[in-house]
N, C-alpha and C positions, 0 to 999 in steps of 0.2 A: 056389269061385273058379275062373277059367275062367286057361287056359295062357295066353291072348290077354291078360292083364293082368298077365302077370307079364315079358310084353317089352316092354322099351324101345323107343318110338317117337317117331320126330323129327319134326318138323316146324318150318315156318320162321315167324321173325317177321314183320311188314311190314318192318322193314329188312332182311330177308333172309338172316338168321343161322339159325344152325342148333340150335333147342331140342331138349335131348332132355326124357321125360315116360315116369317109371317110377314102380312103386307106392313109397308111404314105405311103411318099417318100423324097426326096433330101433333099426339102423345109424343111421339118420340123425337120431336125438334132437338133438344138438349142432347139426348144419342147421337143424334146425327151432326149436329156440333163440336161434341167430343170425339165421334169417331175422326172427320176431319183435321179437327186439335192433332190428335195422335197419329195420326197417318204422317209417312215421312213423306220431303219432299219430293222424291224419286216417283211416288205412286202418286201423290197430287198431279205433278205432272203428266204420267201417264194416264191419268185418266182425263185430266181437265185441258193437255195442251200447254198449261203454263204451269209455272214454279207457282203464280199465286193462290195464296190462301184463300183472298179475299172471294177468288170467283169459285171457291168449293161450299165455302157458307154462304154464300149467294145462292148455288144452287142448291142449298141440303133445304132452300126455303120452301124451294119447288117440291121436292121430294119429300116433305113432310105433310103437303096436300094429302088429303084422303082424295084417293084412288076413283079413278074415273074410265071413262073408256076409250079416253086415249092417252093413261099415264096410268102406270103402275107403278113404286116400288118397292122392295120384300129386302127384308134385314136379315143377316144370319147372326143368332144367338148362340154363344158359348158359356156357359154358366152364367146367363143372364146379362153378360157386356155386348154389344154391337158391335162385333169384329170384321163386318163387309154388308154392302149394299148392292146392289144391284136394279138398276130400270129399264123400262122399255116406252117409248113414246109412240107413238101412232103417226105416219106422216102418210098415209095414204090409207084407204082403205082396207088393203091386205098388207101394209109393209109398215115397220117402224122400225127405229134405231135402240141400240141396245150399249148401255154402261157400266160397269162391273168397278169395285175398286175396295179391296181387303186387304186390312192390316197388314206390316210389312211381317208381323211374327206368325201368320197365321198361313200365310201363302204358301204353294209347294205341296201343301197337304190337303187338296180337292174341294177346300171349302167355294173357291171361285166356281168349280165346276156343278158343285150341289146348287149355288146358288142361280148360275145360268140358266142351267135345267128347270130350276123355279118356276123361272120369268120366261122361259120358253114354252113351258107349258099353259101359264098364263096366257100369254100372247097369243096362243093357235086356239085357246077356248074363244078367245076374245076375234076371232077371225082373222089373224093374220097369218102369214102364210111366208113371209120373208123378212128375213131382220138382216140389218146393215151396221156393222160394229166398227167406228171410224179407229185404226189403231196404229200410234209412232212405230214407222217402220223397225225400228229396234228393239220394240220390245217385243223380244221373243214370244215371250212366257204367253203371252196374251196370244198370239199369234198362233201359238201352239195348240193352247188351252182350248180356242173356237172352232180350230181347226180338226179337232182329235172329240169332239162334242159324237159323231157317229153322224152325223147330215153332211147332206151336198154341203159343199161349199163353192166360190167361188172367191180371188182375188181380184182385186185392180188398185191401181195407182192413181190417189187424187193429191195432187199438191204435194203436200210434204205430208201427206197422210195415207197408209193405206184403208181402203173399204173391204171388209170380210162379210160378203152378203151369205148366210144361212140362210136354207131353202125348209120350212116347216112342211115336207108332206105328210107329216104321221105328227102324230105325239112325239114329244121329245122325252 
């Protein structure tokens, strides 16, 4: 893990607020908890595949790990609440899969995209070179959002999921 991901970095939203964006760990199980709790079921499922709850706190267990090198994930703060998450996992030595999922009030206004960038930037310190974001063919926003990042992209069609593989040749 590189010293540049273990400081807090702000950045603003489109309305002009001030996020901060640090890595999760231990500390913040109960955040991650809550943010879960709060997240409606539209976005669990977009991000988890199903309407269940149960498999978002299942995996906020995972993402409460302190950070290693081949898992990352980074919270964005709005007055001190956990309003999105964001990770990235390691599945090969240059390449790993990437998860995003922010409050439904908070969405819209670039905080998903601060936080991509995060963990994008993470990931390329960290040697990877290609992330794979698996994402329901409908949801636009999402779709959009990875695609409008400023990187290659590519699509494909796996199952009833599409793959949105980003090409890290620079810093993100």
């Amino acid at each position: 893990m590189t010293v540049e991901d273990e400081v807090t970095v702000e950045g603003h939203d489109r309305l002009g607020r001030s996020v901060q964006m640090r890595l999760i760990g231990p500390p913040d199980a109960a955040a991650l908890h809550e943010l879960y709790t709060s997240a409606s079921t539209r976005s669990i499922q977009r991000r988890f595949f199903t309407a269940s709850r149960q498999a978002a706190f299942d995996y906020a267990v995972r993402e409460a790990q302190s950070a290693t090198d081949a898992h990352r994930c980074f919270g964005a703060f709005w007055a001190g609440e956990l309003i999105g998450v964001v990770d990235w996992e390691r599945t090969s030595e240059v390449a790993a899969e990437v998860g995003l999922l922010v409050l439904d009030p908070q969405q819209h206004i670039g905080v998903g995209t601060l936080l991509l960038r995060r963990a994008l930037t993470s990931a390329f310190r960290a040697g990877i070179r290609t992330v794979v974001a698996e994402v329901l063919p409908y949801n636009a926003e999402m779709i959009d959002v990875l695609e409008h990042l400023g990187l290659p992209w590519r699509r494909r069609r796996d199952a009833d999921c599409l793959e949105i593989e980003l090409t890290l040749g620079g810093q993100p």
